[in-house]
TORVORO-732772 format. One record per residue (C-alpha): residue in three letters; x negated, y negated, z negated. Coordinates in nm, 2 decimals, padded with zeros to 4 digits. Example, Ala and Ser with C-alpha at 12.3 -4.5 7.8 and 13.67 -1.06 7.14 Angstrom:
# TORVORO-732772
+--------+--------+--------+--------+
! residu !     xx !     yy !     zz !
+--------+--------+--------+--------+
!    ALA ! -01.23 !  00.45 ! -00.78 !
!    SER ! -01.37 !  00.11 ! -00.71 !
+--------+--------+--------+--------+
# end
This chain:
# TORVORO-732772
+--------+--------+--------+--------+
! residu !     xx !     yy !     zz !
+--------+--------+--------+--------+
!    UNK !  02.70 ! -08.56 !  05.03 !
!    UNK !  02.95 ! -08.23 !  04.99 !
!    UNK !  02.81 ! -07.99 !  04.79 !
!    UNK !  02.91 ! -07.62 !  04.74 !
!    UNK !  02.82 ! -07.39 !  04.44 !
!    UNK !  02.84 ! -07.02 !  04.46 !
!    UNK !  02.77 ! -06.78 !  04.15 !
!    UNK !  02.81 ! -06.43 !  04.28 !
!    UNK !  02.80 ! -06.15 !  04.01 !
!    UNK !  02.59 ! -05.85 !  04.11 !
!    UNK !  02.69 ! -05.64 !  03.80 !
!    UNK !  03.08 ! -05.69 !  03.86 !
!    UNK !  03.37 ! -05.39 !  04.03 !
!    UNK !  03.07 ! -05.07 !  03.89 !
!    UNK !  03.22 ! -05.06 !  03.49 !
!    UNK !  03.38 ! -04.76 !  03.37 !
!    UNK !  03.70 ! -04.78 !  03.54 !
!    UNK !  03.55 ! -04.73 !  03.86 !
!    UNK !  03.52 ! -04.36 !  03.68 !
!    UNK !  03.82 ! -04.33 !  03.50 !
!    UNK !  04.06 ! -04.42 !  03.83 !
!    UNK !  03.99 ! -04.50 !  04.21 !
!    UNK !  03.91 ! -04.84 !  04.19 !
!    UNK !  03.72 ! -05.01 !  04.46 !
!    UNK !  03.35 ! -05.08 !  04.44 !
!    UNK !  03.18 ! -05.35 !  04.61 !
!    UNK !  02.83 ! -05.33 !  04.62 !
!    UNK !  02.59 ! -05.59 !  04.66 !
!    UNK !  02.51 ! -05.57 !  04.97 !
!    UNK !  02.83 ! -05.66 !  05.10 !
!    UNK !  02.86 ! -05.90 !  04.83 !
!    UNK !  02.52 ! -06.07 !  05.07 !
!    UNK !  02.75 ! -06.07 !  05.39 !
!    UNK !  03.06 ! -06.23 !  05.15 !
!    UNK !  02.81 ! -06.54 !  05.07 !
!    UNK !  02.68 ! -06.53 !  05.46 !
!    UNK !  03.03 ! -06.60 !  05.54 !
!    UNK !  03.13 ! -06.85 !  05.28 !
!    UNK !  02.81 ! -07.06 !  05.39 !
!    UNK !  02.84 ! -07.04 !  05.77 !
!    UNK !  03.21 ! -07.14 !  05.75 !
!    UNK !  03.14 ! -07.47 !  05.52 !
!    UNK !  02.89 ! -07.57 !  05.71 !
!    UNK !  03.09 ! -07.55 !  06.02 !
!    UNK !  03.37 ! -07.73 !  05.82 !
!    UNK !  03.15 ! -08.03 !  05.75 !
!    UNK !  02.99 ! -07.93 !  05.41 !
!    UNK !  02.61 ! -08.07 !  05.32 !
!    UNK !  02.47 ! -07.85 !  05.07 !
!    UNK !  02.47 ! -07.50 !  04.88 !
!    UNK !  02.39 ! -07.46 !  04.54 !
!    UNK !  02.34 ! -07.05 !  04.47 !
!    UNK !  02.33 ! -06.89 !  04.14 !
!    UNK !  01.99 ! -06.67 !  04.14 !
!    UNK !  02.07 ! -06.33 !  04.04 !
!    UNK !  01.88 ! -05.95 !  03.94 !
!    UNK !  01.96 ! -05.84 !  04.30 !
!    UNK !  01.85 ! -06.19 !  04.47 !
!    UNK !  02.20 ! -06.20 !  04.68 !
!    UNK !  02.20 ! -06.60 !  04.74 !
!    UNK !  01.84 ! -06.54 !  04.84 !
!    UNK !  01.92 ! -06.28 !  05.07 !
!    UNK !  02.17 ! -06.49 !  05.21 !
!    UNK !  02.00 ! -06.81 !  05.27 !
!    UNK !  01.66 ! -06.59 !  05.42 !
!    UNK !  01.90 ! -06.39 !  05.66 !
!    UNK !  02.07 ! -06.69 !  05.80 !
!    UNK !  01.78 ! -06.83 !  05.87 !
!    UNK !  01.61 ! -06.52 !  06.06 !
!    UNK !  01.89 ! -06.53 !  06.26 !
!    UNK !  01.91 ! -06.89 !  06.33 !
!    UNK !  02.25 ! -06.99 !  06.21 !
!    UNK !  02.12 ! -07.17 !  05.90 !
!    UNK !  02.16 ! -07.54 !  05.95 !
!    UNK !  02.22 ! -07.66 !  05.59 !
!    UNK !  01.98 ! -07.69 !  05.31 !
!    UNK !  02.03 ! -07.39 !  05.07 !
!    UNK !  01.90 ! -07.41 !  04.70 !
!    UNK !  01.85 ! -07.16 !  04.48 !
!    UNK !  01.92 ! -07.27 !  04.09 !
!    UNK !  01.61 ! -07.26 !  03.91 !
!    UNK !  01.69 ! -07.12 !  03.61 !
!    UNK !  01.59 ! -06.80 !  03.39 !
!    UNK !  01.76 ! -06.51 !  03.48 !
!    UNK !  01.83 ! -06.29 !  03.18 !
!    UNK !  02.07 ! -06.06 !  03.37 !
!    UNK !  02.35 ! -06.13 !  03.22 !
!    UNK !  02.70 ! -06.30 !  03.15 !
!    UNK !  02.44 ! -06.57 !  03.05 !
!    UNK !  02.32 ! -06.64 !  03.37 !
!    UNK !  02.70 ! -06.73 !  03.49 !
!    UNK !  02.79 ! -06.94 !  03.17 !
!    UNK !  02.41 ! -07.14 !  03.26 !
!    UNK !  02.48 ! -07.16 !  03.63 !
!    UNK !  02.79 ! -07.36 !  03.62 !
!    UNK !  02.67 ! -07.63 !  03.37 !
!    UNK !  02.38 ! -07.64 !  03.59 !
!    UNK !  02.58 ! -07.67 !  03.92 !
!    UNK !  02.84 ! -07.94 !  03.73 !
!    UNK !  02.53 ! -08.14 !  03.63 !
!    UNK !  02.42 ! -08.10 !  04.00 !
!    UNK !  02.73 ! -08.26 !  04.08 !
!    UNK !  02.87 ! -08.00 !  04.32 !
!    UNK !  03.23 ! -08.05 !  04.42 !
!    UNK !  03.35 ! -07.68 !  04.44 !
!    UNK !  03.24 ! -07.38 !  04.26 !
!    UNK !  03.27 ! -07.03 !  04.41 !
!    UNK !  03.25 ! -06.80 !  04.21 !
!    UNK !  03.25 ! -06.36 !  04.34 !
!    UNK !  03.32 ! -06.10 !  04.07 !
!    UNK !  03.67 ! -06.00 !  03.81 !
!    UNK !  03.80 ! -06.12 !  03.51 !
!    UNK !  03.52 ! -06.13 !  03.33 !
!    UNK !  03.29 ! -06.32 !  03.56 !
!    UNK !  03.59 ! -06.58 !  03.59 !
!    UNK !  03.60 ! -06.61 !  03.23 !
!    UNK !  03.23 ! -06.68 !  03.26 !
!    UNK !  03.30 ! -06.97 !  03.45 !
!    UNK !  03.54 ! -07.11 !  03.28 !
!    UNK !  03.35 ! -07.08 !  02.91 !
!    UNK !  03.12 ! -07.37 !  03.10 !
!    UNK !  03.32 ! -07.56 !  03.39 !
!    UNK !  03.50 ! -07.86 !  03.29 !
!    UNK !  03.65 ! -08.10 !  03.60 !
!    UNK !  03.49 ! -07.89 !  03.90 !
!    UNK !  03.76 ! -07.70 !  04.11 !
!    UNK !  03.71 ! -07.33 !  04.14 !
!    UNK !  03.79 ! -07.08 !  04.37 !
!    UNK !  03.71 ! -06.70 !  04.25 !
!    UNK !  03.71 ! -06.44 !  04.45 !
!    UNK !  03.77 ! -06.02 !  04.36 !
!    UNK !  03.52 ! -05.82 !  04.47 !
!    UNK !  03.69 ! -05.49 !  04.27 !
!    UNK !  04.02 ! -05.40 !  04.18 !
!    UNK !  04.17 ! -05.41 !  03.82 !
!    UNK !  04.14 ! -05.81 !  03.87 !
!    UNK !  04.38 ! -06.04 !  03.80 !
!    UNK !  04.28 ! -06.39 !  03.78 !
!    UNK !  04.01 ! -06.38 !  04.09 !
!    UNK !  04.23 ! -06.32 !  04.44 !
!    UNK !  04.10 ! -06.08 !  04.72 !
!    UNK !  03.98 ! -06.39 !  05.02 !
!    UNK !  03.84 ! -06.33 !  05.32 !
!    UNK !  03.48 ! -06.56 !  05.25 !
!    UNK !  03.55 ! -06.73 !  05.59 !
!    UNK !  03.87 ! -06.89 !  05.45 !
!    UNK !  03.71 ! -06.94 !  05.12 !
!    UNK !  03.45 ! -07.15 !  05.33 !
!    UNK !  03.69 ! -07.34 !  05.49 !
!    UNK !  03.90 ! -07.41 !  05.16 !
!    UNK !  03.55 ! -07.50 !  04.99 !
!    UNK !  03.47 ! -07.76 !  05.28 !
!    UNK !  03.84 ! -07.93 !  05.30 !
!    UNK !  03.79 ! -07.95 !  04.87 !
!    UNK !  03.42 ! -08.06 !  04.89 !
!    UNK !  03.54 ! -08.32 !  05.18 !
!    UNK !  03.80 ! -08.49 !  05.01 !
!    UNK !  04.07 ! -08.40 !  05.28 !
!    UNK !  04.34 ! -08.31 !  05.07 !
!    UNK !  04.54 ! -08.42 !  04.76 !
!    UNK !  04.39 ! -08.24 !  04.53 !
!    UNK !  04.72 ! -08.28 !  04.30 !
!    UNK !  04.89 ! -08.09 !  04.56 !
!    UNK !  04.64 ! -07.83 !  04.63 !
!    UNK !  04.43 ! -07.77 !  04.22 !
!    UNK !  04.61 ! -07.69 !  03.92 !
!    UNK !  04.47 ! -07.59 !  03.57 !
!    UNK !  04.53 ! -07.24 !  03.51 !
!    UNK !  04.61 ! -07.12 !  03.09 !
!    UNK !  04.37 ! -06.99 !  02.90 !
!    UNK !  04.40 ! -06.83 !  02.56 !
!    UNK !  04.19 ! -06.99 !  02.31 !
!    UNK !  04.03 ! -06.76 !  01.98 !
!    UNK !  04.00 ! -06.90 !  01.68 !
!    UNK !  03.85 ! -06.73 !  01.32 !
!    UNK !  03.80 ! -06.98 !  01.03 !
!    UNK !  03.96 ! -07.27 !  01.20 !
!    UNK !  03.70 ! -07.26 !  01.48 !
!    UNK !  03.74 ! -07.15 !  01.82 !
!    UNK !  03.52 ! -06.89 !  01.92 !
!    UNK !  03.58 ! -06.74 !  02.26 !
!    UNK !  03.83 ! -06.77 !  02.54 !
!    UNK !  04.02 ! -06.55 !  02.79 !
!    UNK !  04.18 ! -06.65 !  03.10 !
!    UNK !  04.47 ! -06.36 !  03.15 !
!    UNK !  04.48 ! -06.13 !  02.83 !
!    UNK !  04.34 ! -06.02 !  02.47 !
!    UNK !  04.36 ! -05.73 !  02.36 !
!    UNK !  04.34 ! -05.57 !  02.00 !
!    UNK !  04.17 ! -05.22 !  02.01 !
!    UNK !  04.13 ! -04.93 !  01.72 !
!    UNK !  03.79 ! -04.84 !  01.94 !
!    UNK !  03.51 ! -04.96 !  01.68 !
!    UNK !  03.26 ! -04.99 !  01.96 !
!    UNK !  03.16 ! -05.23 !  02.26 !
!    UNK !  02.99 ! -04.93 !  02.49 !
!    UNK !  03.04 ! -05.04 !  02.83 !
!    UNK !  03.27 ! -05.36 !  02.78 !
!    UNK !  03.53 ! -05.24 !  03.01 !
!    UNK !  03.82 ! -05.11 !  02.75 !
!    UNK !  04.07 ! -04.84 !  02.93 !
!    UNK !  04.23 ! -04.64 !  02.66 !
!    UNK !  04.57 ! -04.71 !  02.62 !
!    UNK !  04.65 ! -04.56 !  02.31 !
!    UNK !  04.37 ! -04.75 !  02.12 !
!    UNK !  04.57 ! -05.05 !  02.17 !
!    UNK !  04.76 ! -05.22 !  01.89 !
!    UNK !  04.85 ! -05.55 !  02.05 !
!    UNK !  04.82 ! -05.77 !  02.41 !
!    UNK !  04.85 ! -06.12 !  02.42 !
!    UNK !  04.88 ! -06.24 !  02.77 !
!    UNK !  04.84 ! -06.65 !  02.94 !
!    UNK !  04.98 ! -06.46 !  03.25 !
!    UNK !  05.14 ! -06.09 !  03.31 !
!    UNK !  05.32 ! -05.94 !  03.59 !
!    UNK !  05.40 ! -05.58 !  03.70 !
!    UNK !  05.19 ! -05.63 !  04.08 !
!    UNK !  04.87 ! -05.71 !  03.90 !
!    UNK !  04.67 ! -05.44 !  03.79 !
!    UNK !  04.57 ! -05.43 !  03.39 !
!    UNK !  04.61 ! -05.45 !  03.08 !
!    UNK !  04.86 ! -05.77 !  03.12 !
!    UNK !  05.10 ! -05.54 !  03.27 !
!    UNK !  05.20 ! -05.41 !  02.96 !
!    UNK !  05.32 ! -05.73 !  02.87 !
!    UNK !  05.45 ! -05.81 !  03.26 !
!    UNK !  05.69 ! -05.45 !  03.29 !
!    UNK !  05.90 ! -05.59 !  03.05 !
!    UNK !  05.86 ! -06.00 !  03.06 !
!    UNK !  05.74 ! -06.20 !  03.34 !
!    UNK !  05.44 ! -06.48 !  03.28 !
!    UNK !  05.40 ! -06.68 !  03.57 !
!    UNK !  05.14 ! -06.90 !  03.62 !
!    UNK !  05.30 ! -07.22 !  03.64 !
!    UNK !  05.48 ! -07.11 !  03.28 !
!    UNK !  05.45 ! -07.35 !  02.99 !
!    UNK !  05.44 ! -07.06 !  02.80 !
!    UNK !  05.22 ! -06.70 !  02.75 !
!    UNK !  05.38 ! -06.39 !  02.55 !
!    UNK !  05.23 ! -06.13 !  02.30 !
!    UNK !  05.36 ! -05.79 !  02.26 !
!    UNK !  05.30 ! -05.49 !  01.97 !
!    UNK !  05.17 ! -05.16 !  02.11 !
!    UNK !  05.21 ! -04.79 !  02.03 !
!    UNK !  05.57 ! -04.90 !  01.81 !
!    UNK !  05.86 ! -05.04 !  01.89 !
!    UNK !  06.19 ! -04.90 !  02.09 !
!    UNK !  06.07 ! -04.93 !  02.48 !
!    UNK !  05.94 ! -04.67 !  02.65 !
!    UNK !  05.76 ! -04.85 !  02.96 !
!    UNK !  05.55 ! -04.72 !  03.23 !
!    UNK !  05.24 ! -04.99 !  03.32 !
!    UNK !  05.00 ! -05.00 !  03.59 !
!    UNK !  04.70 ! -05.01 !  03.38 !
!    UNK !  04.45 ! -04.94 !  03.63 !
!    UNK !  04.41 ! -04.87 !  04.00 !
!    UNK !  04.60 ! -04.52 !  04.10 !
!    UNK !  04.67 ! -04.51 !  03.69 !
!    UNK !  05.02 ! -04.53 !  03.56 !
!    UNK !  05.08 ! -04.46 !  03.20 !
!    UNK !  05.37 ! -04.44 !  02.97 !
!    UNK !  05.35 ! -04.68 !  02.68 !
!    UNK !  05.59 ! -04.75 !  02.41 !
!    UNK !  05.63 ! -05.14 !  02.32 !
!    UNK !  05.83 ! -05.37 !  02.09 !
!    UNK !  06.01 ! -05.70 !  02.26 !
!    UNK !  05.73 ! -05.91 !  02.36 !
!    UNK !  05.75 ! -06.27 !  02.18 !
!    UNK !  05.71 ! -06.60 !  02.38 !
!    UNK !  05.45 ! -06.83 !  02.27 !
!    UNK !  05.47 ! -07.19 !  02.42 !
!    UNK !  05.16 ! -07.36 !  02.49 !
!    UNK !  04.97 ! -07.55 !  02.23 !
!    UNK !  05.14 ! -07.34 !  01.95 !
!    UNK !  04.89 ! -07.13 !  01.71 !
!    UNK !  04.97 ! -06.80 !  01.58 !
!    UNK !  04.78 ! -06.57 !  01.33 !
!    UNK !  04.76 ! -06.20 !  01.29 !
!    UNK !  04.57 ! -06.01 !  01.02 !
!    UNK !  04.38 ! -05.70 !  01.14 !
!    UNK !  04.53 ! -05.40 !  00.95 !
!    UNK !  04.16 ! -05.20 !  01.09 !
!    UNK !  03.86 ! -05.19 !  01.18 !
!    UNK !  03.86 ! -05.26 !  01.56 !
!    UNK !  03.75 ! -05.47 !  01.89 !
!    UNK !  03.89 ! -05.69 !  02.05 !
!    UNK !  03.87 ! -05.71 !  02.43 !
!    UNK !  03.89 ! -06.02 !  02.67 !
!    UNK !  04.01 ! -06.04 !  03.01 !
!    UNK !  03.92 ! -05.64 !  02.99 !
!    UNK !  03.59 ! -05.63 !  02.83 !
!    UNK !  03.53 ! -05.61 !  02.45 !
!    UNK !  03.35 ! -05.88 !  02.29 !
!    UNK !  03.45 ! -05.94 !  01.94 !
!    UNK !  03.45 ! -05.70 !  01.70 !
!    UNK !  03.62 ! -05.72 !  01.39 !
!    UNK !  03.71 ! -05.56 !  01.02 !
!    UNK !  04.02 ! -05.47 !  00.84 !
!    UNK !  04.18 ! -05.79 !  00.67 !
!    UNK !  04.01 ! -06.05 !  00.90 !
!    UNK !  04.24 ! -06.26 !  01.05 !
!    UNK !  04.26 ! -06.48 !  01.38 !
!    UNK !  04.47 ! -06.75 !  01.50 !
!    UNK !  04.53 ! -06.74 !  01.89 !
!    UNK !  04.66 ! -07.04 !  02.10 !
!    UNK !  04.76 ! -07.03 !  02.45 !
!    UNK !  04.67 ! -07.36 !  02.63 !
!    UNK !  04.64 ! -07.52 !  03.00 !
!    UNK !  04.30 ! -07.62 !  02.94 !
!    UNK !  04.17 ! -07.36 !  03.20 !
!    UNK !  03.98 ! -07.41 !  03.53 !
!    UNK !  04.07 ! -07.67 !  03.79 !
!    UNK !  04.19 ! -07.39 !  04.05 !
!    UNK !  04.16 ! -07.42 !  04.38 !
!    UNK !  04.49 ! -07.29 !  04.61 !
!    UNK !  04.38 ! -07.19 !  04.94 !
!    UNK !  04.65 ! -07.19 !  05.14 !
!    UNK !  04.80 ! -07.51 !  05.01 !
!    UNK !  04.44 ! -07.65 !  05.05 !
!    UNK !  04.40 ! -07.57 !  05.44 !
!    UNK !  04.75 ! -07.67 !  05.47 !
!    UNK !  04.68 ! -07.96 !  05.33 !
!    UNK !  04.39 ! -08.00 !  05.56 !
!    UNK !  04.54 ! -07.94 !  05.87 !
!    UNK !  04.81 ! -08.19 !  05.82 !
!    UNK !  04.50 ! -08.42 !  05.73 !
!    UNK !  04.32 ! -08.37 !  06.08 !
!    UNK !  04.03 ! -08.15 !  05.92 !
!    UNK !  03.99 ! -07.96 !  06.23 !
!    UNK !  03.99 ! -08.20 !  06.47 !
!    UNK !  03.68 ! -08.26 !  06.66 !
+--------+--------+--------+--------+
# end
């Protein structure tokens, strides 16, 4: 049995920075042709099963009930049965769920945040997460036909899945000795005293970025960090870097159509495993993977630690690639 999972986030690309610059927004409707595509292509690749994350706007629903109007549906669809509370809970519940279920590829549609989901709950399961918005970094803008295809080859066991899944970084929070949230690309330490809606866009409320990743043709936050020193992904190492002091003037793409000039310090390299402290001088938030979660009080401090115990990603190309060479398409 092959056994696909998708969680598709009907709240994600419609925060405030679809106001604040000229970001894209995908709504949910399309987000229902995205899945449409995803299951038609697995199934013609050779997959059993879908697994779909139920959702306020009933997209895996929509999916599944339109495919079979239409007659293309020839593989059992299932709808998680599960609470829906309408939030980043529903994500976090979904893929413990679907891992239980045994499904051999998640797919998961939203940004940062809905990746970070994910990753709070996945363990072993390769992932593939796709951007439906800009201002993403760690989910990639895939056609859901390819995304299919990948899914299948995974779910198939076509490939070498040491050639084609790697684990991604992730940086781990700590307060107290005990870890209590993650983020997958960046955390960052805000003066703003309030969580509002999540999505955190002023620059000069920022005091500090600590990235797992940074680069200057993403879009973000971790571009402060990635004008000035380049993260890769494959790095054994992530990087912090002070704010609003420091000697560099910079100019960072922090959102879509937004550049801004920020002044910086030399960022600091942090190799992986290593755990660093800093003492909030404020009272403040602190935002992950863009949206801000934990707030905090003057004199608390954190230790950070940047680690690859991230998700099992899936690369796509490496994966059909790998699948090709493999005689996947033959027939």
């Amino acid at each position: 049995m092959s056994t696909i999972g998708i969680i598709a986030n009907p709240a994600s690309g419609k925060d405030i920075r679809r106001l604040v610059s000229h970001a894209t927004v995908v709504d949910n409707n399309e987000k229902v042709n995205i899945v449409k595509r995803i299951i038609l292509a697995a199934q013609g690749a050779g997959i059993t099963e879908v697994v779909v994350m139920p959702d306020t706007f009933l997209i895996g629903y929509k999916a599944g009930e339109e495919l079979k109007g239409s007659k293309e549906l020839r593989v059992p669809v299932e709808i998680l049965e599960m609470r829906v509370r309408g939030s980043v809970e529903d994500t976090i519940l979904a893929t413990k769920l679907m891992e239980e279920k045994g499904v051999n590829c998640i797919i998961a549609l939203g940004g940062d945040g809905t990746s970070r989901a994910v990753a709070k709950s996945i363990t072993a399961t390769p992932l593939i997460s796709i951007s439906t918005g800009t201002n993403n970094v760690y989910p990639e803008m895939l056609e859901g036909t390819v995304v299919g295809i990948a899914a299948a080859a995974i779910s198939t066991n076509v490939c070498d899945m040491g050639e084609t899944c790697r684990r991604d970084k992730r940086i781990e929070i700590y307060k107290g000795g005990e870890m209590i949230d993650i983020a997958l690309v960046d955390c960052v330490i805000s003066k703003q005293t309030y969580i509002g809606s999540k999505a955190i866009w002023k620059p000069a409320d920022i005091q500090k970025v600590i990235v797992s990743r940074a680069n200057p043709a993403s879009i973000g936050f971790s571009t402060i960090v990635g004008v000035k020193k380049l993260v890769n992904e494959e790095d054994d190492f992530g990087a912090s870097i002070n704010v609003n002091i420091g000697d560099n003037q910079l100019v960072a793409p922090i959102a879509a159509g937004t550049m801004k000039a920020i002044r910086v310090d030399e960022p600091i390299i942090h190799p992986l495993g290593e755990l660093f402290s800093w003492t909030m001088e404020y009272k403040g938030i602190m935002a992950l993977d863009g949206e801000r979660e934990i707030p905090f009080k003057k004199g608390d401090t954190f230790q950070f630690k940047i680690t690859r115990d991230g998700p099992y990603r899936v690369n796509i190309k490496r994966t059909i690639m790998s699948a090709q060479k493999n005689g996947f398409f033959n027939r």
